[in-house]
Structures are given as C-alpha cells and as structure tokens.
Jmol script that loads the backbone (N, CA, C; Angstrom):
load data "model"
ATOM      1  N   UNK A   1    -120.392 139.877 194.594  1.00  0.00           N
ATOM      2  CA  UNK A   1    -119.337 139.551 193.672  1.00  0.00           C
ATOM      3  C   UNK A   1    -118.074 139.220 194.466  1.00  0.00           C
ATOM      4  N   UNK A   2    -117.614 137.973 194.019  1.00  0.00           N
ATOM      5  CA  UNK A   2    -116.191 137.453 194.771  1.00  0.00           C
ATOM      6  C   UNK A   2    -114.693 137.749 194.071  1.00  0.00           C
ATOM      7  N   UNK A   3    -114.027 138.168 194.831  1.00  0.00           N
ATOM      8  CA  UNK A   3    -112.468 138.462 194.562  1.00  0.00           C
ATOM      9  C   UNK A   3    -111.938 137.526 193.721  1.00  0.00           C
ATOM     10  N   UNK A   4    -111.193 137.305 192.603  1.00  0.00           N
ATOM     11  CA  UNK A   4    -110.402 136.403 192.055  1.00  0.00           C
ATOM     12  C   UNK A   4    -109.156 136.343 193.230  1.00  0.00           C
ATOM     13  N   UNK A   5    -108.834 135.276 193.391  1.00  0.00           N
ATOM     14  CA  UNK A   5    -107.959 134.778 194.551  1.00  0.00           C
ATOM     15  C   UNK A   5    -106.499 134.082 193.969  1.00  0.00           C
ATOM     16  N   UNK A   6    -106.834 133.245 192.860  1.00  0.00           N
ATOM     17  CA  UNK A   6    -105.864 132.540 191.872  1.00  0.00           C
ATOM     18  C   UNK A   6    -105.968 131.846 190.633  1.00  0.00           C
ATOM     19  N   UNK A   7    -105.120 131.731 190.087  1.00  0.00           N
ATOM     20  CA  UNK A   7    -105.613 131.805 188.649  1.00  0.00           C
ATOM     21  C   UNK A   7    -104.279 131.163 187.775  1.00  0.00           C
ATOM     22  N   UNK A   8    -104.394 130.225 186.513  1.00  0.00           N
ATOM     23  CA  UNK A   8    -102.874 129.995 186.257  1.00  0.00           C
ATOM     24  C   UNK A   8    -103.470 129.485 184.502  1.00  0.00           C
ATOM     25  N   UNK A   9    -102.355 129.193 183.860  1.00  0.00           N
ATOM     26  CA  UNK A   9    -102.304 129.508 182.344  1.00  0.00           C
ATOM     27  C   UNK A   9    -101.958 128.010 181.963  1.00  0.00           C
ATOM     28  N   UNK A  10    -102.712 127.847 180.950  1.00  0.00           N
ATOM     29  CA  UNK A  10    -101.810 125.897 180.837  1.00  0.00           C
ATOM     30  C   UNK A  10    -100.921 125.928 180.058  1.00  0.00           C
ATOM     31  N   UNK A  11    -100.314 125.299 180.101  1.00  0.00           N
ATOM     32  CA  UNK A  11     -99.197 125.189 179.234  1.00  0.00           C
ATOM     33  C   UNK A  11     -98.936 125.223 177.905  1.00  0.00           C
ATOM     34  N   UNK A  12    -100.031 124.930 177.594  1.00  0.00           N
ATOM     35  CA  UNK A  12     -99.840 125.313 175.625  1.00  0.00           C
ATOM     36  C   UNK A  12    -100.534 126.883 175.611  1.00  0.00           C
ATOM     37  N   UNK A  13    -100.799 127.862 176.513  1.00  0.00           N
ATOM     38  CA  UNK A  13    -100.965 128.671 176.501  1.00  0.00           C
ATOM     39  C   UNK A  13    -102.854 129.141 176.511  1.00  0.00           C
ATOM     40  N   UNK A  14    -103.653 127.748 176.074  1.00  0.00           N
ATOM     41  CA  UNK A  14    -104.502 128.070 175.199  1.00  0.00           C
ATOM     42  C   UNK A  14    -105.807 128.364 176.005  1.00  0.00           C
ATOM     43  N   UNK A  15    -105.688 128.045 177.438  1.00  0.00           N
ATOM     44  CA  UNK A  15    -106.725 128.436 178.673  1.00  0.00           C
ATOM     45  C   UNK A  15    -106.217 129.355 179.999  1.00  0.00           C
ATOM     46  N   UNK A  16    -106.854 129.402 180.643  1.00  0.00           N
ATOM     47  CA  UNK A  16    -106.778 130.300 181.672  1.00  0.00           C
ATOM     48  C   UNK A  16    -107.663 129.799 183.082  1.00  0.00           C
ATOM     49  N   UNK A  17    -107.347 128.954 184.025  1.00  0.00           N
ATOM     50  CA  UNK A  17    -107.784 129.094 185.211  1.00  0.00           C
ATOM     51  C   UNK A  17    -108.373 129.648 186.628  1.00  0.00           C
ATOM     52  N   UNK A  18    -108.833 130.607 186.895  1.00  0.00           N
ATOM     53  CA  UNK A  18    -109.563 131.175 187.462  1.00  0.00           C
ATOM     54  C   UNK A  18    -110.587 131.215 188.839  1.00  0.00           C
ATOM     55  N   UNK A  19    -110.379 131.226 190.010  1.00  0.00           N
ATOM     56  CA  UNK A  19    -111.124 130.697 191.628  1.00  0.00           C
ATOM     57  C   UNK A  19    -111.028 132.130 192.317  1.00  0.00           C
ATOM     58  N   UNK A  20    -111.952 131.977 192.892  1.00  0.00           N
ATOM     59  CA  UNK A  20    -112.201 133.184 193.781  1.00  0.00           C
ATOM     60  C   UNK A  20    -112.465 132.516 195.330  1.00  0.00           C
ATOM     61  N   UNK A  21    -112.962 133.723 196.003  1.00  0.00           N
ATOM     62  CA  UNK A  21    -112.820 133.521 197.863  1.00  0.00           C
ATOM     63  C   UNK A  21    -114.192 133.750 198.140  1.00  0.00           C
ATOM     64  N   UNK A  22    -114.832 133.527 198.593  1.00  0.00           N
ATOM     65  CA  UNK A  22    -116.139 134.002 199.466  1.00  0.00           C
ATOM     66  C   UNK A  22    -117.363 132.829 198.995  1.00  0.00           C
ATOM     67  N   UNK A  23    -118.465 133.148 199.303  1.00  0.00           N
ATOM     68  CA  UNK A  23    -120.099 132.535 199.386  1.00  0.00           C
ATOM     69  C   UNK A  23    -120.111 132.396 197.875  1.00  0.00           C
ATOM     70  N   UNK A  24    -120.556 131.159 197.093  1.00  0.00           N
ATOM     71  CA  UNK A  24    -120.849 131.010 196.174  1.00  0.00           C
ATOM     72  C   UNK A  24    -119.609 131.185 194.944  1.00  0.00           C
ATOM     73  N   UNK A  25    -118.409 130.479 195.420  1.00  0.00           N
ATOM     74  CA  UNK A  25    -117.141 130.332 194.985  1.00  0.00           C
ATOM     75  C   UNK A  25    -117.904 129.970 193.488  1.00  0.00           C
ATOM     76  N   UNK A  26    -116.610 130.499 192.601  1.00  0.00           N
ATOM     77  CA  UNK A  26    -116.695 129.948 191.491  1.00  0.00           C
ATOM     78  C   UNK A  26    -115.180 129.658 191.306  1.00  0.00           C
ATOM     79  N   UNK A  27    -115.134 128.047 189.859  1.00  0.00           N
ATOM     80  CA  UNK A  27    -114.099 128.099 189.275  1.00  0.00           C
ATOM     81  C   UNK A  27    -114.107 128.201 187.646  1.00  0.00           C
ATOM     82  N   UNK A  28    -113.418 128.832 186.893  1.00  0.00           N
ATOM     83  CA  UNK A  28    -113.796 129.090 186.215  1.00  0.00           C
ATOM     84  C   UNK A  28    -112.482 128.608 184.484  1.00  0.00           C
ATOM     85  N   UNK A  29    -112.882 128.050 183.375  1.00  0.00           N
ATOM     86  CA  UNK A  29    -112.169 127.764 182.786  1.00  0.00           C
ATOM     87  C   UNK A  29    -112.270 128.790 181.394  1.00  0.00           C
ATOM     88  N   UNK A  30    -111.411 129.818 181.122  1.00  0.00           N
ATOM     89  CA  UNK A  30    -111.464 130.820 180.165  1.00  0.00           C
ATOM     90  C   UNK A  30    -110.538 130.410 178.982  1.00  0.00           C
ATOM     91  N   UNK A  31    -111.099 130.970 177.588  1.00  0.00           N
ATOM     92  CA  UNK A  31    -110.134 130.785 176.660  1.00  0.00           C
ATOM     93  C   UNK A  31    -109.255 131.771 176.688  1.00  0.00           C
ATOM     94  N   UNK A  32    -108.221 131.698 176.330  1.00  0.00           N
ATOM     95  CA  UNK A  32    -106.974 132.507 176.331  1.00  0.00           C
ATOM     96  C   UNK A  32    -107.098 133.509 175.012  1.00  0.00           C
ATOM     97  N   UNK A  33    -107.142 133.267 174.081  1.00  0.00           N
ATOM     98  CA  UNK A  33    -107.191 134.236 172.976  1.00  0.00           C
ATOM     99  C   UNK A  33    -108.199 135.324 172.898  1.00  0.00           C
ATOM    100  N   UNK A  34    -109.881 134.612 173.094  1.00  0.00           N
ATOM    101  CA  UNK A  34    -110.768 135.677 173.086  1.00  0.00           C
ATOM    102  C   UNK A  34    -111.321 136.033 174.277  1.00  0.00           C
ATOM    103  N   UNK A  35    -110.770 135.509 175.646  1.00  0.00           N
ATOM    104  CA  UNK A  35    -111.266 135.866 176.976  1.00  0.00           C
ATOM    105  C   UNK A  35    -112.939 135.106 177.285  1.00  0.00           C
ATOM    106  N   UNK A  36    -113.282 134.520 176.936  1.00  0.00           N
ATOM    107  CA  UNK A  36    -114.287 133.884 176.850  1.00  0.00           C
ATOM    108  C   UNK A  36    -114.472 132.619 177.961  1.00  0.00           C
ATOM    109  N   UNK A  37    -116.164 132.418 178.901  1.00  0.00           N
ATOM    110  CA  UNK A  37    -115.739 131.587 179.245  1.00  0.00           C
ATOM    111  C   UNK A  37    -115.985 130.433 178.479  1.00  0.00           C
ATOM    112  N   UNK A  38    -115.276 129.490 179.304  1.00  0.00           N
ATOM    113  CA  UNK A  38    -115.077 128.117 178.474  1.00  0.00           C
ATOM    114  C   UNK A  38    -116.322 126.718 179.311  1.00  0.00           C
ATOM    115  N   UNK A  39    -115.747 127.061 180.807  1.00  0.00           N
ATOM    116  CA  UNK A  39    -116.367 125.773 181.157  1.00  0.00           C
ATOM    117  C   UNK A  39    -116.473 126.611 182.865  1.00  0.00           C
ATOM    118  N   UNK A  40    -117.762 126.583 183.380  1.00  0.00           N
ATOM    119  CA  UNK A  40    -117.489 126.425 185.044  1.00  0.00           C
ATOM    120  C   UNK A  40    -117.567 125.020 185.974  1.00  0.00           C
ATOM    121  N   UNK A  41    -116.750 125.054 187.049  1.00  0.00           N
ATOM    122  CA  UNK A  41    -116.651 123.784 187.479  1.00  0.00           C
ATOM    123  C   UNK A  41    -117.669 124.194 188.762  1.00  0.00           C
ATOM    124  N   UNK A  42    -118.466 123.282 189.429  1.00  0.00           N
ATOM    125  CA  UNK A  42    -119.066 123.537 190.664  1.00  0.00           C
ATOM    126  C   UNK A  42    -117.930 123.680 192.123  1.00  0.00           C
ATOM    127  N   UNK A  43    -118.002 124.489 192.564  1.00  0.00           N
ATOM    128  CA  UNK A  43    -117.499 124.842 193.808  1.00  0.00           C
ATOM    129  C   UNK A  43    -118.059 123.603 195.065  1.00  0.00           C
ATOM    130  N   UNK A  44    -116.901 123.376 195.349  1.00  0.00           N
ATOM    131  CA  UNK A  44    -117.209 122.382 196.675  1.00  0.00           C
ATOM    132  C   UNK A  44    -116.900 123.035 198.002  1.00  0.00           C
ATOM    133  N   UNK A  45    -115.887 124.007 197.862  1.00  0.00           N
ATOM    134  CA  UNK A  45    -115.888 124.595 199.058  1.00  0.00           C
ATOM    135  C   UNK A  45    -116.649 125.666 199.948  1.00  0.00           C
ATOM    136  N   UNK A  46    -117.031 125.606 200.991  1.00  0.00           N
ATOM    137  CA  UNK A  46    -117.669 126.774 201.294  1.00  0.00           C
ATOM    138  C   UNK A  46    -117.056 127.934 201.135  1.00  0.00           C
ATOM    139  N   UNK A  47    -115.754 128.447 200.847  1.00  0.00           N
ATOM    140  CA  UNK A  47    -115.222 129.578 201.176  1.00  0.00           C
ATOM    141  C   UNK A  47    -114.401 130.114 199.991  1.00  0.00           C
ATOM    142  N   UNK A  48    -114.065 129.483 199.216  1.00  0.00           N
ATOM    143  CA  UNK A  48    -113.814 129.585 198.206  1.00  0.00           C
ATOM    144  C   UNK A  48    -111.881 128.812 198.045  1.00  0.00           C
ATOM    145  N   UNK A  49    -110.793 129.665 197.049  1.00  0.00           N
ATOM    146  CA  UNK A  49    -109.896 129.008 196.908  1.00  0.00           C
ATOM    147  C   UNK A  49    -108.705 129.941 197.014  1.00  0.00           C
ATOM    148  N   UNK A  50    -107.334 129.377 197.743  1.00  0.00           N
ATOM    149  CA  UNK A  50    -106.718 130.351 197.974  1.00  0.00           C
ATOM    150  C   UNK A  50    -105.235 130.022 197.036  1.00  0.00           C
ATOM    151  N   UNK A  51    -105.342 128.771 196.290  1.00  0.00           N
ATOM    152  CA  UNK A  51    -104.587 128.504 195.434  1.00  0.00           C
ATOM    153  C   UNK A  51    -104.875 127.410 194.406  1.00  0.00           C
ATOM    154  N   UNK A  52    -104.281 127.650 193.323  1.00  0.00           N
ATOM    155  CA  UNK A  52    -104.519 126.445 192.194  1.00  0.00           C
ATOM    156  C   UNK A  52    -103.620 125.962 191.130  1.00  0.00           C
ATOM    157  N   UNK A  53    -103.119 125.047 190.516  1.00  0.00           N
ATOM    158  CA  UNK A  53    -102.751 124.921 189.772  1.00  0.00           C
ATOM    159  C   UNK A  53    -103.021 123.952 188.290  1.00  0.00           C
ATOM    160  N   UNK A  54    -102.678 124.049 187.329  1.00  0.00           N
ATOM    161  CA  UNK A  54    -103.017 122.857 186.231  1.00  0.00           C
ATOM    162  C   UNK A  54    -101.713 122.126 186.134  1.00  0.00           C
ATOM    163  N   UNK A  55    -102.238 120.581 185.858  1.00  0.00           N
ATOM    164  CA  UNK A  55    -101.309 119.885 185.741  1.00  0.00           C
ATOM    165  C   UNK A  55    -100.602 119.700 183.932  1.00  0.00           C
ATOM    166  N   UNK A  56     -99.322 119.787 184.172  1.00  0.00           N
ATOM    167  CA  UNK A  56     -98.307 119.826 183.037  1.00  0.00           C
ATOM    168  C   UNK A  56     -99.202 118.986 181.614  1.00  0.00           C
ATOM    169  N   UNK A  57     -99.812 118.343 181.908  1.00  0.00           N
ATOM    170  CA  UNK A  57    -100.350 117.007 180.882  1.00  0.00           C
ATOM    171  C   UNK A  57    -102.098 118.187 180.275  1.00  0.00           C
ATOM    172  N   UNK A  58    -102.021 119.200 180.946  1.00  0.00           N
ATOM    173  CA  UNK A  58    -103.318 119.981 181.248  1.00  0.00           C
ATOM    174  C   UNK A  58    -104.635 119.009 181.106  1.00  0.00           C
ATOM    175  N   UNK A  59    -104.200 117.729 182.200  1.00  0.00           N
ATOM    176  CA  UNK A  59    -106.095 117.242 182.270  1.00  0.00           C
ATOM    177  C   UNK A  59    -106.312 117.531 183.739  1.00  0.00           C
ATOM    178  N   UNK A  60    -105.658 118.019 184.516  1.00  0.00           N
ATOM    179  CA  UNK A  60    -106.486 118.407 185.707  1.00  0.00           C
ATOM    180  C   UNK A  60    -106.422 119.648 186.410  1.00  0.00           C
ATOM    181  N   UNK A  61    -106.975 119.701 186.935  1.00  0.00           N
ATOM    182  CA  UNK A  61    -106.433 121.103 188.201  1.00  0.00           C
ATOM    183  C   UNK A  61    -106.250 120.919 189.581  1.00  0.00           C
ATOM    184  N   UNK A  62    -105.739 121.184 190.559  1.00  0.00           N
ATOM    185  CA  UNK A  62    -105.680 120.912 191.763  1.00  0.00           C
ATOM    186  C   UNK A  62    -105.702 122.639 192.064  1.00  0.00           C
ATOM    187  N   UNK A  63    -107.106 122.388 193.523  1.00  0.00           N
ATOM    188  CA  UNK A  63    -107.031 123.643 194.024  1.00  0.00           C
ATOM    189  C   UNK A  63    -106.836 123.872 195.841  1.00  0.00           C
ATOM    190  N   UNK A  64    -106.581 124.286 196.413  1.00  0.00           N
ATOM    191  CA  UNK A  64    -106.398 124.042 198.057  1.00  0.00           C
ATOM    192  C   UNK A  64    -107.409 125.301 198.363  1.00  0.00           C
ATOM    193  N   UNK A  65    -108.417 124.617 199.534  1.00  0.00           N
ATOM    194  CA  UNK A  65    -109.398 125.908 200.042  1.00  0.00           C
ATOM    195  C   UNK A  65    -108.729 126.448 200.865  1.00  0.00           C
ATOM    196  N   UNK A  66    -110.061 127.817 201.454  1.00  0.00           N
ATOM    197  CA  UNK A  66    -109.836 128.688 202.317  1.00  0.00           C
ATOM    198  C   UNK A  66    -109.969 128.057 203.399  1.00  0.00           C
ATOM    199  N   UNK A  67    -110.117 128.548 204.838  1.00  0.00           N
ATOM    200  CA  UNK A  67    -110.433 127.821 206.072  1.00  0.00           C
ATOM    201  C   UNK A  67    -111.622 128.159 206.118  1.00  0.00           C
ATOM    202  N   UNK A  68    -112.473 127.609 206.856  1.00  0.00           N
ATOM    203  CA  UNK A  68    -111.691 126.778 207.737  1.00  0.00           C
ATOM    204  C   UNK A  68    -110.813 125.726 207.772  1.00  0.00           C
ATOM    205  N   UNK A  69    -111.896 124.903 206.916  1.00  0.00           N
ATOM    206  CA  UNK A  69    -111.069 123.915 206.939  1.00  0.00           C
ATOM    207  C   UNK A  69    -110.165 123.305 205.514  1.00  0.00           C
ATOM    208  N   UNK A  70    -109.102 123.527 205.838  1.00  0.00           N
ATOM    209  CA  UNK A  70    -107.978 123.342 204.249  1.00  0.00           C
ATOM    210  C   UNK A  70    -108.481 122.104 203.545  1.00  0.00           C
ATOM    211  N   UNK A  71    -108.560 122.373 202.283  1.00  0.00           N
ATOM    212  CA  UNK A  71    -108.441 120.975 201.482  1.00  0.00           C
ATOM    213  C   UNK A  71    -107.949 121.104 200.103  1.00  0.00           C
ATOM    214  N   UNK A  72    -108.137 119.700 199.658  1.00  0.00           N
ATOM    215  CA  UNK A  72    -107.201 119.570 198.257  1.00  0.00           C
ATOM    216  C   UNK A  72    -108.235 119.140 197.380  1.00  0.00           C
ATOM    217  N   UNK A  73    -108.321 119.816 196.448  1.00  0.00           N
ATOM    218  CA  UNK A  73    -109.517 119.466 195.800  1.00  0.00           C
ATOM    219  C   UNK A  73    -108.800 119.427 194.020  1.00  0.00           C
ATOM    220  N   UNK A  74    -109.308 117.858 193.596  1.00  0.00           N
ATOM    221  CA  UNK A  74    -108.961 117.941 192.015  1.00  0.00           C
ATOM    222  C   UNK A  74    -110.079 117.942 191.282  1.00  0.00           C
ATOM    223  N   UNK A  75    -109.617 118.699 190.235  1.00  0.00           N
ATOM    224  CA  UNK A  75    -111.160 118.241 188.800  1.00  0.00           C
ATOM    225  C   UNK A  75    -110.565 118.197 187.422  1.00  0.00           C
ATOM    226  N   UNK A  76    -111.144 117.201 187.053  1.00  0.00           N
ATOM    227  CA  UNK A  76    -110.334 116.754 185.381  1.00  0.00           C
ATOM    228  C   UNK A  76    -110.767 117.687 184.970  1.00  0.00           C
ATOM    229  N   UNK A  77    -110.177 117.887 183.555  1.00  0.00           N
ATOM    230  CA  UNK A  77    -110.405 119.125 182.475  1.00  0.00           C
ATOM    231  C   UNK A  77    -110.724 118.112 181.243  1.00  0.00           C
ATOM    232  N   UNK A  78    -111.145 116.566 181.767  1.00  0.00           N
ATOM    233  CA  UNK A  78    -111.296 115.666 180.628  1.00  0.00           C
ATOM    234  C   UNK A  78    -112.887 115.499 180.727  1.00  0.00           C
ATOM    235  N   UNK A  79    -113.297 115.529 179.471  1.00  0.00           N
ATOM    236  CA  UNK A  79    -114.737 115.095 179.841  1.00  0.00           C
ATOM    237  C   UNK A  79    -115.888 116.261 180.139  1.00  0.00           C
ATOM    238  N   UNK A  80    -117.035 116.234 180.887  1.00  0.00           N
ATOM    239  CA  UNK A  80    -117.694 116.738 180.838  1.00  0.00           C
ATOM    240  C   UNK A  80    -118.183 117.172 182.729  1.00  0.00           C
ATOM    241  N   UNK A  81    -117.479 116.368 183.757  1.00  0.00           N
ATOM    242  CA  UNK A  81    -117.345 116.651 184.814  1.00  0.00           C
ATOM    243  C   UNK A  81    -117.193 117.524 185.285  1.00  0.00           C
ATOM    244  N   UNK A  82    -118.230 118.402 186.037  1.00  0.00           N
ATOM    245  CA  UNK A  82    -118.210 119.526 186.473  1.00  0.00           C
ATOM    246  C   UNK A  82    -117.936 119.063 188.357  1.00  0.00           C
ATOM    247  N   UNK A  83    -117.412 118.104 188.686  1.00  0.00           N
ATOM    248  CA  UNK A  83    -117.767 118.147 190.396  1.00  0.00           C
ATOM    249  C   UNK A  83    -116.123 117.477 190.550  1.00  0.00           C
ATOM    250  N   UNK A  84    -115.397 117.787 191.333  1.00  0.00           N
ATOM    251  CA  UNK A  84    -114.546 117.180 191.785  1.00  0.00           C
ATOM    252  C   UNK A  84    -114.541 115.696 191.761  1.00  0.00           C
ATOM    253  N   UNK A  85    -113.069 115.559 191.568  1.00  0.00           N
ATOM    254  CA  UNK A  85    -112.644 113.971 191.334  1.00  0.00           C
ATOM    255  C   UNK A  85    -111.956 113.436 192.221  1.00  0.00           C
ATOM    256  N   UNK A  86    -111.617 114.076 193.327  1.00  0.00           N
ATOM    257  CA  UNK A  86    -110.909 113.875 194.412  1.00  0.00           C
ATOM    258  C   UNK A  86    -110.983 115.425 195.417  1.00  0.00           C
ATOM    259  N   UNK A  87    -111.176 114.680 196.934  1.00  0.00           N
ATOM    260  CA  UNK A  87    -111.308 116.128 197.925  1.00  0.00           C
ATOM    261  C   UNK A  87    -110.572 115.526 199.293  1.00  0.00           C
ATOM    262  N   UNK A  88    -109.253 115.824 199.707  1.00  0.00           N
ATOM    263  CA  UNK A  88    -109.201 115.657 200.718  1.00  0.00           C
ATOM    264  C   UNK A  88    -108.604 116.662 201.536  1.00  0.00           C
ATOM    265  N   UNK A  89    -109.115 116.431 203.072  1.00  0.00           N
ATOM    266  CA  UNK A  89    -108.706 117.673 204.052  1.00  0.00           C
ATOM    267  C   UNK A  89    -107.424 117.546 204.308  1.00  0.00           C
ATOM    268  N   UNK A  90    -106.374 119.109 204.755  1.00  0.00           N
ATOM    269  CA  UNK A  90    -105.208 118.726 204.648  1.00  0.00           C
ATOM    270  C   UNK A  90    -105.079 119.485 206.189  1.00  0.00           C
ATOM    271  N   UNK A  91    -104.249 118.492 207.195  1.00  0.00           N
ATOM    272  CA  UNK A  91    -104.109 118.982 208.242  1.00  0.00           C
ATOM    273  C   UNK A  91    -103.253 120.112 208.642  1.00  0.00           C
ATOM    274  N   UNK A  92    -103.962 121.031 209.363  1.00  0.00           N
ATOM    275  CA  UNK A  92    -103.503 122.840 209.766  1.00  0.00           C
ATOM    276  C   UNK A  92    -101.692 122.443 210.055  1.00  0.00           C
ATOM    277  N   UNK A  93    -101.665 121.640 210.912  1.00  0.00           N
ATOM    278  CA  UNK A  93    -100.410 121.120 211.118  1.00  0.00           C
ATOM    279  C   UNK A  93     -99.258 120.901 210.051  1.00  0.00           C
ATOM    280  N   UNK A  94     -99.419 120.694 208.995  1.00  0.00           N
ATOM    281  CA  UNK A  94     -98.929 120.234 207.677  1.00  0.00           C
ATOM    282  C   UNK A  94     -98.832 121.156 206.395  1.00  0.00           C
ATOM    283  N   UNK A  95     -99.826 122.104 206.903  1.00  0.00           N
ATOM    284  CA  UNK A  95     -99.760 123.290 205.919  1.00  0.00           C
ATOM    285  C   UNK A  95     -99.230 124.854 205.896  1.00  0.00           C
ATOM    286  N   UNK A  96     -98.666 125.130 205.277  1.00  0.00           N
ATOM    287  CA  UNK A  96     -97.565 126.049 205.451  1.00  0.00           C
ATOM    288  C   UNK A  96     -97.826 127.146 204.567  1.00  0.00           C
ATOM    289  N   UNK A  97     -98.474 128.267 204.988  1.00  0.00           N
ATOM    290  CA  UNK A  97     -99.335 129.586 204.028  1.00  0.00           C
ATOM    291  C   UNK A  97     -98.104 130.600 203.841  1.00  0.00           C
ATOM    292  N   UNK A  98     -98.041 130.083 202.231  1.00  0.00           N
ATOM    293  CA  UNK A  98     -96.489 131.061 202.175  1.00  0.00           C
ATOM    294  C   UNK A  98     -97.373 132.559 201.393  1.00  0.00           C
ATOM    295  N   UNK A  99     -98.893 132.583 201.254  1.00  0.00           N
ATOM    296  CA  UNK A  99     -98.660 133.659 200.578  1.00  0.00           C
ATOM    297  C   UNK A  99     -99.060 134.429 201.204  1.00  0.00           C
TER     298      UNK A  99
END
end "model"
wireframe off; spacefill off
backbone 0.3
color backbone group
C-alpha cells in the first residue's frame, strides 16, 4: 500500500484529486460529497507523484514525478482517457523542491 503524496479539490468543490509515491502509483479521481471513487487514471511513472494540481477550467490535471527522473505529466478529466495527454522530463537543473 502507497502513501498519498498529493492531492487537490476542484474548484466547484465537487471532486477530489489524489497520487501517491511508490511501485504501482495510483491516481485517483474521488467524489467530494460521498467519498467515492470516481475515475482511476493509469500511472506512467515509475515512482509515483510528488505534486499535482487541477486546472481552474477543471479539464485537466498536471502532476510532476518522483525521481529519478522529474516529469510533467497531464491528463484530461474530459472524456474517457485514462493515459496521459502530455509527459515531459523536466531538467534537475530547473527544478526547485520547495516541499
């Protein structure tokens, strides 16, 4: 069982975001009222996620992995897409671990 790592609320209140750290990452999309899940997205990273957020419009999420190697990973919340819609690596040089 993997640690919840980060997690964030959309803006109309009505979901809940959810990523953990380790082997067999999950992300996870919960309803807000009855705690329920809603939707899982497939994990692309090996290691899981050490931050995330939803975007203001709530159709996407952007999440940044663990290391090794950092990346930026998006997935719509439109549709039925469970795999990332964009993944790119973000150089060690450029990234700045404020937490």
């Amino acid at each position: 069982m993997n640690i919840i790592t980060c997690s964030a609320v959309s803006r109309d209140k009505s979901f809940i975001i959810t990523a953990d750290k380790g082997e067999n990452s999950m992300i996870i999309q919960w309803d807000a009222q009855t705690g329920d899940p809603i939707r899982t997205f497939q994990s692309k990273s090996p290691q899981g996620y050490k931050a995330l957020d939803i975007s203001s419009d709530n159709k996407f999420i952007a999440l940044i992995s663990w290391q090794p190697h950092h990346a930026l990973w998006i997935y719509s919340l439109e549709g039925t897409q469970d795999m990332p819609i964009i993944m790119s690596e973000i150089s060690h040089e450029k990234l700045v671990d404020q937490f």
